[in-house]
N, C-alpha and C positions, 0 to 999 in steps of 0.2 A: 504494500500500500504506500503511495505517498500523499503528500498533503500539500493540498494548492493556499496557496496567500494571499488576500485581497492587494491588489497595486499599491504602491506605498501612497500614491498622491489620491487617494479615491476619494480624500474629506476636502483636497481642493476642488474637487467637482461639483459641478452644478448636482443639485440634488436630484432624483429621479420624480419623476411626477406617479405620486399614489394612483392605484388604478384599486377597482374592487375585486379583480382577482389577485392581482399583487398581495391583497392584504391577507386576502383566503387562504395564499401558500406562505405568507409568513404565519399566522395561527397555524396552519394545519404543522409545519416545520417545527412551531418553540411547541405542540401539541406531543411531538414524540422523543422520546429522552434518550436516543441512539440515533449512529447513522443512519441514514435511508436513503435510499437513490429515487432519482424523481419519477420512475416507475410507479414502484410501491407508495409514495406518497399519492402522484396522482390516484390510483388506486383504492388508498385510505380515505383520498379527497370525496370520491363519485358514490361510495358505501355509505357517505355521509349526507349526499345527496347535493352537491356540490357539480356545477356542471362546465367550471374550468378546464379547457383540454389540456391534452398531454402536451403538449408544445410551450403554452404559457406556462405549464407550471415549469417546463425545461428554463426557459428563459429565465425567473421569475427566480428561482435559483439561482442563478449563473449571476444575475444580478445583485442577490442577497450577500453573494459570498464575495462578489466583488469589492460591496457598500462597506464587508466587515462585519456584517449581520449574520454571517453563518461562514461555518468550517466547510470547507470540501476536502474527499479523499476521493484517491485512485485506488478502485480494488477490482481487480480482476477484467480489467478495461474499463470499468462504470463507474463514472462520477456518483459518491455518499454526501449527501450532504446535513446538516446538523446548526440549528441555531444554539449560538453562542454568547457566551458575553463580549462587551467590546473590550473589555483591557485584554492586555496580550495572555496568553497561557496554553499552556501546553495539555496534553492527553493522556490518560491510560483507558485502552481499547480492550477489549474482551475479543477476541479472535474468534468464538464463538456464538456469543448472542450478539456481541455489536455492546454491550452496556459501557460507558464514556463515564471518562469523570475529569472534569476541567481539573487543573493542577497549577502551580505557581510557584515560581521552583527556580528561589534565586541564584543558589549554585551553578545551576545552567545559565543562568545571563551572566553575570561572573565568567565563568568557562567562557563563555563563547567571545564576550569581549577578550579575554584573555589571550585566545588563540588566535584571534583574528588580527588583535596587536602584533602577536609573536611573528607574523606574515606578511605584517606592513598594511593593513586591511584596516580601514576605517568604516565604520557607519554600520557593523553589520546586525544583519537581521538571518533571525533561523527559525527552523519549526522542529520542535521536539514531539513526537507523539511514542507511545511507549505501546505496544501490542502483549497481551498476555491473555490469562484463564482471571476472570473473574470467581469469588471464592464457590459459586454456586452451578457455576459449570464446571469446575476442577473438581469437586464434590461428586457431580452425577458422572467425571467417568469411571 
């Protein structure tokens, strides 16, 4: 898996114009508390009786996570995506159910300015996300 990162300058951008599906896939989005791909969301969306197509909510996405408004991951070719908070932080994933838990974890900012000095590298930016067994699926195997 890896993890895409909204552009750095996305809060000098003009804001995006709310739409009422826009808003649909951001509730339906901070509605699920794991990744999910915009499949299975649109999916969750139309079970709920929701008649947003599959393409807005693609977009709608792709926009969220641009704003900062949501994590995306690369897994298995399919963009996950996952509403967040806005300050920076990192992940631990469940490899198994998807269950995510925002983390904060100054060690690693440390480190990484550290390393990136040690190379002559100013400015930088990283994404830590940690893959494991949450306790309740290491449990059932």
């Amino acid at each position: 898996m890896t993890h895409a990162h909204p552009a750095t300058d996305a809060a000098d951008a003009a804001p995006r114009r709310t739409t009422k599906q826009r808003e649909a896939v951001r509730e339906a989005l901070a509605s699920s508390e794991e990744f999910v791909s915009a499949q299975a969301l649109h999916q969750s969306m139309r079970q709920s009786g929701s008649t947003v197509g599959l393409a807005t909510v693609y977009r709608a996405l792709a926009a969220l996570a641009e704003d900062g408004e949501a994590d995306a991951l690369q897994s298995g070719g399919e963009a996950l995506y996952r509403a967040c908070t806005p300050s920076h932080h990192h992940h631990l994933i469940c490899r198994r159910c998807g269950r995510t838990v925002e983390l904060e974890a100054a060690a690693v900012e440390r480190w990484a300015g550290q390393v990136a000095a040690a190379h002559g590298f100013v400015e930088p930016e990283h994404v830590v996300d940690i893959f494991g067994l949450c306790a309740e699926c290491a449990a059932a195997r």
